[in-house]
C-alpha positions as CSV (number, residue, x, y, z in Angstrom):
1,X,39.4,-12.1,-19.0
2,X,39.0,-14.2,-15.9
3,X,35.3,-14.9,-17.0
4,X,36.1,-15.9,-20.3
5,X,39.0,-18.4,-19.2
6,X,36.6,-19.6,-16.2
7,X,33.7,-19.7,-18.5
8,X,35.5,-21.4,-21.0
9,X,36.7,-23.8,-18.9
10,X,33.4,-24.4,-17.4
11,X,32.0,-24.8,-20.9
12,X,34.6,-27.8,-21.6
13,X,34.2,-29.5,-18.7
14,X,30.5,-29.0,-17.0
15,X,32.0,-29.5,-13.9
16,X,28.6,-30.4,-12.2
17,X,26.7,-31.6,-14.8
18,X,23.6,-33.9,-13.6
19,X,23.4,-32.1,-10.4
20,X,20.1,-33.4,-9.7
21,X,21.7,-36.2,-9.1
22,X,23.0,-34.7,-5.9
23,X,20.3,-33.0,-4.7
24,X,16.9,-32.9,-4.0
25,X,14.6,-29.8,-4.0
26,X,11.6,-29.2,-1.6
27,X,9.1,-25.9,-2.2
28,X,6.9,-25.2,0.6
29,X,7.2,-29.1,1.9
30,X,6.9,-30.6,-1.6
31,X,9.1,-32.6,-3.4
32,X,10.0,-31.1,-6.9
33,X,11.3,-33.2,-9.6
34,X,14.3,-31.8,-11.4
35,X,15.7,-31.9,-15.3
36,X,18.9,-32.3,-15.8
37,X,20.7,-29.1,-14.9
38,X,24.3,-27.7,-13.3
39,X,22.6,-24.9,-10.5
40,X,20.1,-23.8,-8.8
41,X,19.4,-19.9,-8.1
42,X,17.0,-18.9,-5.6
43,X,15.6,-14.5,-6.4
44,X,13.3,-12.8,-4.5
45,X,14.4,-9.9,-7.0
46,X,14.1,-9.3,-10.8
47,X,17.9,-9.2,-11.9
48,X,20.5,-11.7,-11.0
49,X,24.2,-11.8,-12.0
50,X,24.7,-7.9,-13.0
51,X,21.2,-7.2,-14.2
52,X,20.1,-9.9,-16.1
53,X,16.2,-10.6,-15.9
54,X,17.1,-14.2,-15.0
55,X,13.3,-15.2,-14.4
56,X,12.3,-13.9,-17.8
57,X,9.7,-11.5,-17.7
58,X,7.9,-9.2,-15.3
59,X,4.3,-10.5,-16.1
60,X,2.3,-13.0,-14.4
61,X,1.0,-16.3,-16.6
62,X,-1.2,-19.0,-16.0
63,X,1.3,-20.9,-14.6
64,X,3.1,-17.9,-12.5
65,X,2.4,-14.8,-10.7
66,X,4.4,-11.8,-12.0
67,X,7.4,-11.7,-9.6
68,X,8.2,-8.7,-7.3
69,X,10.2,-8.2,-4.5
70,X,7.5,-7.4,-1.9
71,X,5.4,-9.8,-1.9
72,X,7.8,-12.2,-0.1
73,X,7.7,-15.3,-2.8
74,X,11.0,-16.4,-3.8
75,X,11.3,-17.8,-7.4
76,X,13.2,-20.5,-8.5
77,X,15.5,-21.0,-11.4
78,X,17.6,-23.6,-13.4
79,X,20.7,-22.8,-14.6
80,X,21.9,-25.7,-17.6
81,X,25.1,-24.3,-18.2
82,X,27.4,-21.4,-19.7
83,X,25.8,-20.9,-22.7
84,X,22.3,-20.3,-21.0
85,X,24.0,-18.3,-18.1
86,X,25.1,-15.9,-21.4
87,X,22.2,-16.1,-23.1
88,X,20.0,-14.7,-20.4
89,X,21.8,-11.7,-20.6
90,X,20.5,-10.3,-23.7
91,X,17.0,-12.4,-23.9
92,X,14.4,-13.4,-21.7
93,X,14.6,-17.1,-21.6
94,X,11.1,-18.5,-19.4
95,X,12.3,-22.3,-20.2
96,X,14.1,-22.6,-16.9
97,X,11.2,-21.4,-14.1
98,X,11.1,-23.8,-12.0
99,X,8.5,-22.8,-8.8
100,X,7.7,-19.6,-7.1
101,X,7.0,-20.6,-3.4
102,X,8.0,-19.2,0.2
103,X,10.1,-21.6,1.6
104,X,13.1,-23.4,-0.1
105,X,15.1,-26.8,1.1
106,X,17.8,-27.7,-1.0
107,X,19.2,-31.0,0.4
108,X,22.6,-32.5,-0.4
109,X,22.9,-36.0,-0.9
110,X,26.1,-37.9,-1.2
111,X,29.2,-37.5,0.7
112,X,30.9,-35.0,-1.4
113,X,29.8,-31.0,-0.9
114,X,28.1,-28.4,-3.9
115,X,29.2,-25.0,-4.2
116,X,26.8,-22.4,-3.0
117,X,27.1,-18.4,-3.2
118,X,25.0,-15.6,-1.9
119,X,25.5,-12.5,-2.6
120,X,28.9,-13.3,-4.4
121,X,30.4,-15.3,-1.4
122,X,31.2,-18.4,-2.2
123,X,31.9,-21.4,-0.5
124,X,31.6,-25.3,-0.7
125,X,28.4,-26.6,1.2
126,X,28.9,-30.3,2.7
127,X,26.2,-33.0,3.0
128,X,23.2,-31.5,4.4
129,X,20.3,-29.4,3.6
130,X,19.9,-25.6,3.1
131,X,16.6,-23.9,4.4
132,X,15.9,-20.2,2.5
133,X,12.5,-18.6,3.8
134,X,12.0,-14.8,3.8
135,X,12.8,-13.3,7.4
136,X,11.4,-9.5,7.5
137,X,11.1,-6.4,5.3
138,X,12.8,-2.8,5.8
139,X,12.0,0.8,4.0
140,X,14.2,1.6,1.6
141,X,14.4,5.0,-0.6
142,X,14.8,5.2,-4.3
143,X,14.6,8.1,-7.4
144,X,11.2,7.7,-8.6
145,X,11.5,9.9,-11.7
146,X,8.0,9.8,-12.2
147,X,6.5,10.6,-8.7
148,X,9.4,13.6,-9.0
149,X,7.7,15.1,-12.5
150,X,3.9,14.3,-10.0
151,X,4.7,16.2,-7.0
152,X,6.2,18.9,-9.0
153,X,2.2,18.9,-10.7
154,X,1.2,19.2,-7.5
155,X,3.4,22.0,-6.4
156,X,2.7,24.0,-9.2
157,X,-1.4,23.3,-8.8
158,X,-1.1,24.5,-5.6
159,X,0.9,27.6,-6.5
160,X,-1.8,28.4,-8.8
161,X,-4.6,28.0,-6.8
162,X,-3.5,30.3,-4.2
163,X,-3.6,32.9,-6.6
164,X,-7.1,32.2,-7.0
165,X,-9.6,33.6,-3.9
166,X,-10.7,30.9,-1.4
167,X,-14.1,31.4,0.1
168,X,-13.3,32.3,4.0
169,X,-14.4,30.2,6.4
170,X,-18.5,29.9,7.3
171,X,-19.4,29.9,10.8
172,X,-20.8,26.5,10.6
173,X,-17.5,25.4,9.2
174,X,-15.5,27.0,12.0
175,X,-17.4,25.1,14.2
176,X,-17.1,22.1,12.5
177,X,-13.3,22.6,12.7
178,X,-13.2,23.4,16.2
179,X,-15.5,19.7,16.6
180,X,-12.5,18.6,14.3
181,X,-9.5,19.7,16.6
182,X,-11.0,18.7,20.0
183,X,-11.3,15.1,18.9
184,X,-7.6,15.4,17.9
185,X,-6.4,17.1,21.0
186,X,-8.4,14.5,22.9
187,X,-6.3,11.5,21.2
188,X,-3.2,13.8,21.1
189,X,-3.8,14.1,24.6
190,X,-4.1,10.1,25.8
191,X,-1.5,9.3,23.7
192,X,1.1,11.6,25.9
193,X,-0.9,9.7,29.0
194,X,0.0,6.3,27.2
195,X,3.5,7.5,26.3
196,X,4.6,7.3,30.2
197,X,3.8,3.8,30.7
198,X,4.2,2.2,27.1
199,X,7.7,3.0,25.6
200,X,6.6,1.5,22.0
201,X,3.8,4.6,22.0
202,X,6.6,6.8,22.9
203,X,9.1,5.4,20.1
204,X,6.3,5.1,17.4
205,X,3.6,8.0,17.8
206,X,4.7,10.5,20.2
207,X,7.2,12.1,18.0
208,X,3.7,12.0,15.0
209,X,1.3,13.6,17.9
210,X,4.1,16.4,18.8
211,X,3.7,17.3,15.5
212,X,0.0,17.5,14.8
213,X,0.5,19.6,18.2
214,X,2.3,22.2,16.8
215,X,0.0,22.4,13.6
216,X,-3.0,23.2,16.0
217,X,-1.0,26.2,17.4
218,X,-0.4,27.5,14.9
219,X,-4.0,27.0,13.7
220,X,-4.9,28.2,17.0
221,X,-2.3,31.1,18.4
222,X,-3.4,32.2,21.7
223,X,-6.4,29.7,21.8
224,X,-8.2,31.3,19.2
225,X,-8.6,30.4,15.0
226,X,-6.0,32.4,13.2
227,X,-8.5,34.6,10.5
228,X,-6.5,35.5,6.9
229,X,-5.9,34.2,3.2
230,X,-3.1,31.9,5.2
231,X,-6.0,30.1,7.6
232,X,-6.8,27.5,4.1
233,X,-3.4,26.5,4.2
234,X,-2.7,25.8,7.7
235,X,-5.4,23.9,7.8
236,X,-5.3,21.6,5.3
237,X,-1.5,21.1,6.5
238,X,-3.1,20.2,9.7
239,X,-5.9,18.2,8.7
240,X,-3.0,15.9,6.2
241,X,-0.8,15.7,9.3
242,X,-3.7,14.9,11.9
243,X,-4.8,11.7,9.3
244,X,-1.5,10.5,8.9
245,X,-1.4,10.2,13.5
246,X,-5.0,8.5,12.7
247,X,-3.4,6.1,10.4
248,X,-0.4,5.7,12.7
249,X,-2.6,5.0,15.8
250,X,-5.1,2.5,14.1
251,X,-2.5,0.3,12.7
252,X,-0.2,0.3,16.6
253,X,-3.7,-0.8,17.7
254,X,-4.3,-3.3,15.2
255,X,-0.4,-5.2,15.1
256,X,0.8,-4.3,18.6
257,X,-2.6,-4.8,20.4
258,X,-0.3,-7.3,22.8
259,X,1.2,-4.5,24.5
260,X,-2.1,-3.2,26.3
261,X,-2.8,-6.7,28.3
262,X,-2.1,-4.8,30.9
263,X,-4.4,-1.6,30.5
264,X,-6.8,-3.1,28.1
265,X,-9.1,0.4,29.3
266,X,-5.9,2.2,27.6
267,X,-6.9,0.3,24.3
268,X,-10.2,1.0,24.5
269,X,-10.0,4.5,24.8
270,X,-7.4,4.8,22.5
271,X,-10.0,3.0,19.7
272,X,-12.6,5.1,21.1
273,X,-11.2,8.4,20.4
274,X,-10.1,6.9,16.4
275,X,-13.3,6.6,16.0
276,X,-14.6,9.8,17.0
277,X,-11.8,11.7,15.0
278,X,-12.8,9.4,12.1
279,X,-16.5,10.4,12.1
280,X,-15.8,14.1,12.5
281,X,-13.2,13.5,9.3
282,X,-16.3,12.5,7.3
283,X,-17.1,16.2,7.4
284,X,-13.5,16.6,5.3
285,X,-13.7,17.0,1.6
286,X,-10.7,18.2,-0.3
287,X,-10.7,20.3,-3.3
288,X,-7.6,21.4,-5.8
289,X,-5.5,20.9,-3.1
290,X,-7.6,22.7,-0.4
291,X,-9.3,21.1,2.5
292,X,-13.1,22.3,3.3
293,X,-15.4,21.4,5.9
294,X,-19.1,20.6,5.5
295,X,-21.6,18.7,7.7
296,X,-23.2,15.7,6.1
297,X,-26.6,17.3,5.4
298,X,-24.8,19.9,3.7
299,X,-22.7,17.6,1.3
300,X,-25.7,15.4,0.3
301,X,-27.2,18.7,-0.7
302,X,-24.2,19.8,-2.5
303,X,-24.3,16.2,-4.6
304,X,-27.8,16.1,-5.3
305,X,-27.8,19.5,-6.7
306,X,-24.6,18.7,-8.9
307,X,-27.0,15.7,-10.5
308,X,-29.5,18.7,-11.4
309,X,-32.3,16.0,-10.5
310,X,-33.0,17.6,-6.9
311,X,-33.4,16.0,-4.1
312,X,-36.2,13.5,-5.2
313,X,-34.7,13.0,-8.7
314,X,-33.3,9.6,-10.4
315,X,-29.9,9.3,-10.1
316,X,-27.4,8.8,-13.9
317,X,-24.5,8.7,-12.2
318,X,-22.4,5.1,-13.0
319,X,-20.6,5.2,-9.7
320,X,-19.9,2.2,-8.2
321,X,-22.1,1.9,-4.9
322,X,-24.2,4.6,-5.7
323,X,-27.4,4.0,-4.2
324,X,-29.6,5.8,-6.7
325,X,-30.3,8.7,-4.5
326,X,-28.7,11.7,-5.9
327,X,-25.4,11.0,-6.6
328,X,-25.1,12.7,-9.8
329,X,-21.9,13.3,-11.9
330,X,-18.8,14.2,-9.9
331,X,-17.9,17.7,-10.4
332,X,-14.6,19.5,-9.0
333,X,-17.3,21.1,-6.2
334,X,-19.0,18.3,-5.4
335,X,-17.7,14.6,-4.8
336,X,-19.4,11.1,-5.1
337,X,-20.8,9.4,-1.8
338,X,-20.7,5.6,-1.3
339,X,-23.3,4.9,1.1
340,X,-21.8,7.5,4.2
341,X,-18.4,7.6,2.7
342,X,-17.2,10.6,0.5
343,X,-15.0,9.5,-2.2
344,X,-13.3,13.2,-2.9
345,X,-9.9,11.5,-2.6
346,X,-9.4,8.0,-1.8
347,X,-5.3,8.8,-1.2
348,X,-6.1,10.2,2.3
349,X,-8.7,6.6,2.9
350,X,-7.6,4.4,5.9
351,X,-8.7,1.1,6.7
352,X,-11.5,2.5,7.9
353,X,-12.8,3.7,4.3
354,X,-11.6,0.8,2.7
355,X,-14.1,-1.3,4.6
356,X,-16.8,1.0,3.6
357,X,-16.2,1.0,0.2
358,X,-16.2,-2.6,0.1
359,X,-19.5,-2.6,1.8
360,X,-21.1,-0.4,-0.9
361,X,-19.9,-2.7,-3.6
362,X,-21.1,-5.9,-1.7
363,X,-17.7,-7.3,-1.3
364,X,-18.1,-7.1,2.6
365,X,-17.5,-10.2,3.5
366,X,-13.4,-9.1,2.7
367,X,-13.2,-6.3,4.8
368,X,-11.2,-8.2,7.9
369,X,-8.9,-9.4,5.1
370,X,-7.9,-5.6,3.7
371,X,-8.0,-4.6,6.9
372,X,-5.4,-7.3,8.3
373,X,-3.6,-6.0,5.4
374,X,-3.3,-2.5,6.3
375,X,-4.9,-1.7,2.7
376,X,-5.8,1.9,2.9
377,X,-6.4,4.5,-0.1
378,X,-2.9,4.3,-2.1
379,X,-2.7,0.8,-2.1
380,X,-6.3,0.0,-2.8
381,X,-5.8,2.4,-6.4
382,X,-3.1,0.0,-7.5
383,X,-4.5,-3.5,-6.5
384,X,-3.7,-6.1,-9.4
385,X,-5.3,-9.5,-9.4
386,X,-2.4,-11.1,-7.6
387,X,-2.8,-8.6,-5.0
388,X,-6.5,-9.8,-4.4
389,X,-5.4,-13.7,-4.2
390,X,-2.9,-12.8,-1.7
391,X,-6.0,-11.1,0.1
392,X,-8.2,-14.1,-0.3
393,X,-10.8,-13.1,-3.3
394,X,-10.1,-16.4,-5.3
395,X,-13.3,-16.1,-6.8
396,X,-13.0,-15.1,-10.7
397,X,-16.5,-12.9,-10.4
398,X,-15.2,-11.1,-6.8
399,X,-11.6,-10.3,-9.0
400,X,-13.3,-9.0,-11.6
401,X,-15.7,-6.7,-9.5
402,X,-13.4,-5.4,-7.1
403,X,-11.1,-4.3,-10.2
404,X,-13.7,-2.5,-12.0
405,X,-14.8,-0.9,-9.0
406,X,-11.0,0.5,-8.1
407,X,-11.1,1.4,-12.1
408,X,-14.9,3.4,-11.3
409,X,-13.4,5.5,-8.5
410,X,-10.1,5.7,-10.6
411,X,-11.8,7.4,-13.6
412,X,-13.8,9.7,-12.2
413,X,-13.2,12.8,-9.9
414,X,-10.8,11.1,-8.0
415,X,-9.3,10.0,-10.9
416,X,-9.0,14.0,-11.8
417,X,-7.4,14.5,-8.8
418,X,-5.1,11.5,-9.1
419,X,-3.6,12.7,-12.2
420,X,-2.4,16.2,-10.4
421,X,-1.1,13.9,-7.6
């Protein structure tokens, strides 16, 4: 009742009609001229007033990028009166965009104050200006329906395949394993070192290395490799648990490098040992779930004899970056190579293999921009073309590559696997 009396009233009288004439708007330093109007709204999320789409649309233009709430660009919106205010609620009207930008001023001319809200407090604003940037970003959780009806896939995959007989473990793959756990241990081991002098390393990673700790005992009990239909599963808990400390360590070292000036040796080793753990994960392939050791030589092997060419033979497979020397098909044994990197699931990719990848499409000259972006495996499969501006490919051609090469890897094995996930 009170918005029908208010908004009638409102209606009647247009209160601040010709507010342009008492303000002037400034996005990202730069004067923007304004149409006669009676607000202003300021979103740096889809809905406004209830739910209403008050933007109009979820799709980027040529005019627009499509809006979303993480990528820290506030859009701005004209409000002409009542009947507009109800009118957005059941259409999406795109007349009233006025800029997407990341810093707002709103100044207030005049002697008399406006009426400003956020977030449903209201009060009156006097002469002055009004500065709205975006501060920070924090985690929140929400129901994913979708990623619910995935895991549950992927729960009941992995139920089924232990049913099925795993091969046990070769001798060269046990000592690949044991290569494998010492280069963990090693970092597992410094970072306890670091822990005592650095209290971020404490707050941030311990608790992460504590864990992949306990994985190797029970991989390990009593120092030696536990033998059984359980050994499959332990490890591949151990080896998802030991990337995620890799991913964990590499991006401390890469945003809070300021906090080794001190022991810049610390840093180094620290780097040191993330490479050496990454280079023995390159023996890591995962398959239905399972994770299985190989050395290079034996991998290359595997792919070339997928193709059914040989060794020597031509390559048919379509994969982006394959080099022409035996990549073959991707079957659910074998998995695609680009250049030294093994593509058999690009989820579990850090920085690290997002920089390769790029190189064996020839887009290297990006790499310190995805990897300033922490843009590992997940985010690289669902990279849209605004995503690569923000990135710095402004280059139609680059755009155009880089998504057809996510959509390569996407459609093929991985792409297989992807689906279960």
């Amino acid at each position: 009742m009170w918005y029908g009396v208010l908004g009638g009233k409102e209606l009647l009288h247009q209160t601040y009609k010709n507010l342009e004439q008492r303000i002037q708007l400034e996005c990202d330093g730069k004067r923007i001229p304004l149409p006669s109007l009676q607000g202003i709204v300021v979103l740096n999320i889809n809905s406004y007033g209830g739910g209403s789409n008050f933007w109009g649309g979820t799709k980027e233009d040529d005019v627009f990028v499509a809006p979303a709430f993480d990528d820290k660009i506030l859009e701005v919106v004209a409000v002409y009166g009542t009947v507009q205010m109800a009118a957005s609620r059941v259409i999406n009207l795109q007349h009233h965009r006025i800029a997407q930008c990341r810093s707002v001023k709103i100044i207030i001319k005049g002697v008399e104050g406006v009426p400003v809200q956020v977030d449903g407090e209201a009060w009156i604003q006097p002469p002055g200006y009004i500065c709205i940037i975006h501060k920070n970003q924090t985690q929140v959780l929400c129901r994913n329906k979708q990623s619910e009806s995935s895991a549950k896939l992927l729960h009941d995959k992995r139920n089924s395949n232990r049913s099925m007989p795993l091969s046990p473990l070769t001798d060269e793959e046990v000592q690949l394993i044991s290569n494998f756990t010492e280069a963990v241990l090693s970092l597992i081991r410094s970072i306890k070192v670091a822990a005592l002098s650095i209290s971020k390393i404490e707050e941030d990673i311990l608790h992460v290395a504590l864990q992949v700790a306990n994985h190797i005992e029970k991989l390990y009990p009593s120092g030696k490799l536990i033998e059984g239909a359980v050994t499959r599963q332990i490890l591949t808990e151990f080896v998802f648990a030991a990337r995620h400390l890799l991913q964990d360590v590499s991006t401390f070292l890469r945003e809070k490098n300021d906090v080794f000036q001190a022991d810049c040796d610390l840093e180094d080793k620290l780097t040191s040992l993330c490479q050496q753990m990454e280079k023995e994960l390159r023996n890591c392939t995962e398959n239905q779930g399972w994770v299985f050791f190989h050395s290079e030589e034996a991998k290359s092997k595997a792919v070339s004899t997928s193709s059914g060419q040989g060794s020597s033979g031509a390559c048919n497979c379509s994969n982006t970056g394959c080099d022409g020397s035996g990549c073959g098909t991707p079957t659910e044994t074998a998995s695609c190579v680009f250049g030294d990197l093994p593509a058999s699931s690009v989820l579990t990719w850090g920085t690290y293999e997002v920089a390769l990848w790029l190189e064996s499409i020839q887009m290297a000259e990006y790499k310190d921009n995805f990897i300033s972006h922490d843009v590992q495996g997940p985010e690289l499969l669902h990279l849209e073309r605004r995503d690569l501006k923000e990135l710095g490919v402004t280059k139609v051609g680059h755009i155009k590559r880089i998504l057809q090469a996510v959509k390569d890897i996407s459609t093929h094995s991985i792409g297989r696997k992807l689906a279960m996930l």
